[in-house]
Steps between C-alpha positions, in 0.01 A plus 500: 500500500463502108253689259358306233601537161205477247529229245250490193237206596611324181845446638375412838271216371822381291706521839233318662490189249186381710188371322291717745683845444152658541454349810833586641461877368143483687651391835810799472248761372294389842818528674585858376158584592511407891817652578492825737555826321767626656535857257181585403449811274223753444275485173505234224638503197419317142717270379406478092509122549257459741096619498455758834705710691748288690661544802812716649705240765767253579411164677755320713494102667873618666680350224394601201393916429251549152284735379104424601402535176711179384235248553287683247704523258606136553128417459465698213773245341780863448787442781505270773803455805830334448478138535707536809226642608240301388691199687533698802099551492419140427705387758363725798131450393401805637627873590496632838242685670673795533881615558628669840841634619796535329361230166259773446698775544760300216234450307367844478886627390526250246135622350655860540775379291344240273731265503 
């Protein structure tokens, strides 16, 4: 199981060399949104690039680990997933529902760790 590395959006849309980068970044940021929570912590914090206190977590699909704040931020056009990742999430379509056994329990060390 990996954790995403952030990549500024600019370098994503170069790595994407797609004519419908906003599209693509609108499908991942979808994607980021629907996976289960597999860390999730207490409070909010503010991030000074986004408007509103955002949330403390890490998301999981059992292959991939990232922070639950990502997809904001990806929105909000600052850092976006590796394009590994971005692949990966194109290609499934969708997350999973939820995680069970030992995938969660991997992904909940790797969140520990964060990376």
């Amino acid at each position: 199981m990996k954790y995403v590395s952030p990549l500024p959006v600019d370098e994503l849309r170069a790595a994407l060399q797609e004519d419908d980068a906003d599209e693509v970044i609108d499908q991942v940021a979808s994607y980021l949104d629907t996976a289960p929570v597999v860390v999730r912590g207490a409070g909010t914090f503010d991030h000074p690039s986004l408007n509103g206190p955002q949330p403390i977590g890490q998301a999981s699909d059992g292959a991939w680990v990232w922070p639950v704040v990502l997809s904001n931020l990806l929105r909000a056009g600052v850092v976006g997933p590796e394009i590994d990742f971005v692949r990966h999430a194109l290609a499934a379509g969708s997350p999973p529902t939820s995680l069970e056994g030992d995938v969660l329990e991997e992904a909940i060390l790797v969140a520990q760790r964060g990376s």
